[in-house]
VMD Tcl script that draws the C-alpha trace (Angstrom):
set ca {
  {72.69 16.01 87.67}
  {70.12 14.26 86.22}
  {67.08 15.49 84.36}
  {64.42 15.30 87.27}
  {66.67 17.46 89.62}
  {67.79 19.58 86.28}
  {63.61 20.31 86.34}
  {63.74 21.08 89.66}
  {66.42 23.28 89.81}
  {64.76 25.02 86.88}
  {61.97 25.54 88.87}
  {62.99 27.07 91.90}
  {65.08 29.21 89.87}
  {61.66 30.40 88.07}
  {59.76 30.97 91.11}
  {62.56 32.72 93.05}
  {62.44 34.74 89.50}
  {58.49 35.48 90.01}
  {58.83 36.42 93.06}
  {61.36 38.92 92.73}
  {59.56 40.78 90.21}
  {56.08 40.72 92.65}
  {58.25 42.75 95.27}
  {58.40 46.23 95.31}
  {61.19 47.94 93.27}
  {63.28 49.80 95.79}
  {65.00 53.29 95.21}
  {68.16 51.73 94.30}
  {67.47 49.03 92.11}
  {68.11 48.57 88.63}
  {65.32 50.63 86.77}
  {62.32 52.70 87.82}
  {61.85 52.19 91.49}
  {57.81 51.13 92.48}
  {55.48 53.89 93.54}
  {53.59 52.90 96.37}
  {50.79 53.97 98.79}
  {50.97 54.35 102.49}
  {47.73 54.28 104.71}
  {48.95 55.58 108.22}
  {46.86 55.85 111.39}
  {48.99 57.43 113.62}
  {46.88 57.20 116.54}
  {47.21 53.52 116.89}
  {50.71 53.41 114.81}
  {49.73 51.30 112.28}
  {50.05 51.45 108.23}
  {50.18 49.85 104.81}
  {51.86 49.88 101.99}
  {50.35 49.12 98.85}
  {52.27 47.93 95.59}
  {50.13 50.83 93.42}
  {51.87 47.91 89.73}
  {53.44 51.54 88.11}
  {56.77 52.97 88.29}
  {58.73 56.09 88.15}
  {60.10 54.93 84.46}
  {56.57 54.29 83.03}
  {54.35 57.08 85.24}
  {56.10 60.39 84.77}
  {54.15 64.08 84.22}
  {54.83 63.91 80.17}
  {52.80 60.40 80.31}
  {50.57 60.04 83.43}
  {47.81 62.06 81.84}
  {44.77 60.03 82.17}
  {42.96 58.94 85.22}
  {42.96 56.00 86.75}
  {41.85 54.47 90.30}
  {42.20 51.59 92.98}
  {40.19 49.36 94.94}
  {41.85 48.63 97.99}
  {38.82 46.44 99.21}
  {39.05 43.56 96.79}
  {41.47 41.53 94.80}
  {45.17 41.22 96.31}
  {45.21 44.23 98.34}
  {41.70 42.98 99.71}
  {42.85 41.27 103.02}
  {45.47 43.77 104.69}
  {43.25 46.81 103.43}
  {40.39 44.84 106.03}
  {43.50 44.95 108.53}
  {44.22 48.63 108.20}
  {40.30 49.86 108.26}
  {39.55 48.25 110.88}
  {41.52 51.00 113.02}
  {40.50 54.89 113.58}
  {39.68 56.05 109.95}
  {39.15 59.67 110.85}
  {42.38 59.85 111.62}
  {43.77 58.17 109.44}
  {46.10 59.88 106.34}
  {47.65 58.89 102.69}
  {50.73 59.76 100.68}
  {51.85 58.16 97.39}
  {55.57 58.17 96.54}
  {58.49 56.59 94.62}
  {61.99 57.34 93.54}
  {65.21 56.10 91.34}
  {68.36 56.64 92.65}
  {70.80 55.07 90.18}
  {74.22 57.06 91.84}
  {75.54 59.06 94.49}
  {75.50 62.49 92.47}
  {73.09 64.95 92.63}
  {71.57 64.05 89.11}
  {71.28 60.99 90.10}
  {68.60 61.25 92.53}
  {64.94 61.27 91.09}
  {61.69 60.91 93.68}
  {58.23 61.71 92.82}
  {55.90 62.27 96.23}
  {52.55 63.62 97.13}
  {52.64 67.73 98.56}
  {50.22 69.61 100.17}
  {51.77 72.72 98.32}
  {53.15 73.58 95.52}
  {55.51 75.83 97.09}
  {57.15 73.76 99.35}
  {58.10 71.25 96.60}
  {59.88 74.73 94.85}
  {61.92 75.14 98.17}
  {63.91 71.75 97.79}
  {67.19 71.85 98.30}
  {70.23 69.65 96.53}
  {71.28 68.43 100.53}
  {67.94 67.58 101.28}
  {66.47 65.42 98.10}
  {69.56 63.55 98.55}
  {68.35 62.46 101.99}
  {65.45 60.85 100.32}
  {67.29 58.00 99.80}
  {67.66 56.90 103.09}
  {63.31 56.20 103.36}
  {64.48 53.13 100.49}
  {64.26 50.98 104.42}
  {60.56 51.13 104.22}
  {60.40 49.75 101.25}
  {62.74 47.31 101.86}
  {61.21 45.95 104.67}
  {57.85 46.00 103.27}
  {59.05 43.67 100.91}
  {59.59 41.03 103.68}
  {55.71 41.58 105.05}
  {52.22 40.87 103.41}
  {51.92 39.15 99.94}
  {54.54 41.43 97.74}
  {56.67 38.19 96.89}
  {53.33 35.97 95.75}
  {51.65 38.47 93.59}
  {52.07 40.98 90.74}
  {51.15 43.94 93.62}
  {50.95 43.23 97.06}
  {50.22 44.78 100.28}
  {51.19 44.74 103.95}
  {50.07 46.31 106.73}
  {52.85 46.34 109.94}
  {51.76 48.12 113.85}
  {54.71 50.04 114.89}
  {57.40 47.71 113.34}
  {60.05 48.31 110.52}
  {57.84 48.92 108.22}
  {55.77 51.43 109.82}
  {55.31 54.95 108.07}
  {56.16 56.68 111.45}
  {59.31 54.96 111.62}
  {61.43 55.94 108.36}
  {59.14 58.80 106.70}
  {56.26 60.55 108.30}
  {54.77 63.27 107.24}
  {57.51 64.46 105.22}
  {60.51 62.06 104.48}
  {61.51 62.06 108.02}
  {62.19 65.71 108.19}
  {64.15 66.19 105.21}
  {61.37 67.40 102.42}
  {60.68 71.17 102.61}
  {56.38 70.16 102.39}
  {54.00 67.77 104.16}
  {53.50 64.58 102.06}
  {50.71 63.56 103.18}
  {46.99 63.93 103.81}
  {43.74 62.66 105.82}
  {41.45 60.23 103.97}
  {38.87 62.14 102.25}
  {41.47 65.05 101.01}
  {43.16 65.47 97.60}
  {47.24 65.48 97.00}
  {48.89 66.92 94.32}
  {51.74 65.04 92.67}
  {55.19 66.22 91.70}
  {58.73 65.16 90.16}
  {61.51 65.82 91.86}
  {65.06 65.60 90.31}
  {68.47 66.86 91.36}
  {69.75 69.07 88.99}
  {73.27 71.07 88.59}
  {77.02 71.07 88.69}
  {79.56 70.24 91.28}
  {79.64 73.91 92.10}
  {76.26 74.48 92.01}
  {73.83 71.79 92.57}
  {69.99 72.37 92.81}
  {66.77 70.47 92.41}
  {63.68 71.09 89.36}
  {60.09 70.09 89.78}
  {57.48 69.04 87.40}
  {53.84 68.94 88.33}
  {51.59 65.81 87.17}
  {48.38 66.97 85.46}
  {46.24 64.76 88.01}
  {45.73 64.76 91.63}
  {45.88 61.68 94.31}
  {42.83 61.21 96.01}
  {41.97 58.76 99.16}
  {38.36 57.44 100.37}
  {37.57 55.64 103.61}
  {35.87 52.84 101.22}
  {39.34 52.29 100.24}
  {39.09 53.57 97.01}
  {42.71 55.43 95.32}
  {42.10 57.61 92.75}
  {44.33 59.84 90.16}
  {42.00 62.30 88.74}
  {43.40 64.76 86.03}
  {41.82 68.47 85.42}
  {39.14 67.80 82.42}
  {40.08 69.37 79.42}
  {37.14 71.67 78.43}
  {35.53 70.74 74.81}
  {35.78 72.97 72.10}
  {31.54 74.12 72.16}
  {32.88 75.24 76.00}
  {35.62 77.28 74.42}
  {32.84 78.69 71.90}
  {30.19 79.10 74.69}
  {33.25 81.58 76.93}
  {33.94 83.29 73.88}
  {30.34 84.61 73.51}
  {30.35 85.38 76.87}
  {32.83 87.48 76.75}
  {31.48 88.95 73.30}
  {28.33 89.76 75.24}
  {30.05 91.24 78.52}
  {32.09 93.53 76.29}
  {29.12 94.49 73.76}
  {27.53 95.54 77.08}
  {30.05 97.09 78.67}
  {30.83 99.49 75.46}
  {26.83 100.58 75.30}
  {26.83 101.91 78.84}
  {30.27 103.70 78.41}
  {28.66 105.17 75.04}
  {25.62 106.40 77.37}
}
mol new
graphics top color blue
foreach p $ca { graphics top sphere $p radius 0.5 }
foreach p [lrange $ca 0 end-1] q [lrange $ca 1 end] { graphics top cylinder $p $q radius 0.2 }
display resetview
């Protein structure tokens, strides 16, 4: 082989490289799978996927404590967000969700996903997060749509294909989660951690809540807002308050 084709060999090699890392990081694939947003208008069965560049690994409730937002409108995500707003808006919902699934055992399975409630994310069972799993097909077909294998995080937007939200998940991982995953544009989402937890005998699944919520606008704007922590001269400024309320509330007892 000479040193012309030895370049060119090298090269391909490199891109095909590049381009694997720009997809999207499936459930099953070596280290933390990609977590994604879906834009789904199910009145004209159409969504999107957006590559959100974090992963389960890196984003996790002990970390993802700061907020931080999107723009759907411009840069890479810019042409198949046009796509998807042109469609029915006000109906028109979002979840964001992700998982790493590195065996078949029930500790193996990990998924973090958007809820409408608290306590349906506590009613998971060990049968049903295992299911999860089986939603990996939208994200594997996504992969073969849109720009995810030319850029760093890519988009695609698919009408009633394989990579269509109604197809493998819905509202709620195709039946098996215990809560609704998702929400209309213009709501908030709170975020959880799901892992599979237990023995062979008895096998369950633990929560953790994220400090910040998911929120969606119809400018195409994602945001992950966190609860502001209150500064001390707040703390000081309750205290008093309650000084004052309980000052007052001994003199009239004492009349």
């Amino acid at each position: 082989m000479n040193f012309k084709t030895k370049a060119l060999v090298a090269a391909l090699a490199l891109s095909a490289a590049g381009a694997a890392n720009a997809a999207i990081t499936t459930f099953e694939e070596a280290g933390g799978g990609s977590i994604v947003l879906s834009v789904w208008d199910k009145t004209n069965q159409v969504s999107a996927i957006f590559d959100l560049g974090i992963d389960t690994g890196s984003f996790t409730p002990a970390t993802a404590t700061a907020n931080m937002s999107w723009d759907l409108s411009s840069g890479d995500y810019a042409d198949v967000w046009a796509a998807v707003s042109g469609y029915d808006m006000a109906n028109t919902y979002f979840m964001v969700f992700g998982g790493d699934r590195t065996g078949s055992l029930i500790t193996d399975q990990y998924f973090v996903s958007t809820a409408t409630s608290q306590a349906g994310v506590d009613a998971m069972t060990a049968q049903a997060i295992q299911k999860f799993v089986n939603q990996d097909t939208l994200l594997i077909n996504s992969n073969a749509l849109g720009n995810h294998a030319l850029v760093e995080n890519g988009a695609n937007v698919d009408v009633g294909g394989p990579s269509y939200q109604g197809t493998s998940m819905g509202d709620n991982w195709a039946t098996w989660s215990t809560f609704t995953a998702t929400a209309l544009i213009g709501d908030s989402l709170g975020f959880y951690a799901l892992q599979g937890a237990g023995s062979a005998r008895n096998v369950y699944v633990t929560n953790e809540v994220f400090a910040g919520e998911f929120s969606m606008s119809a400018a195409g704007q994602l945001s992950y807002v966190t609860a502001p922590v209150p500064e001390p001269e707040t703390y000081a400024l309750m205290l008093a308050g309650l000084g004052l309320i309980g000052t007052v509330a001994r003199r009239r007892a004492a009349r």
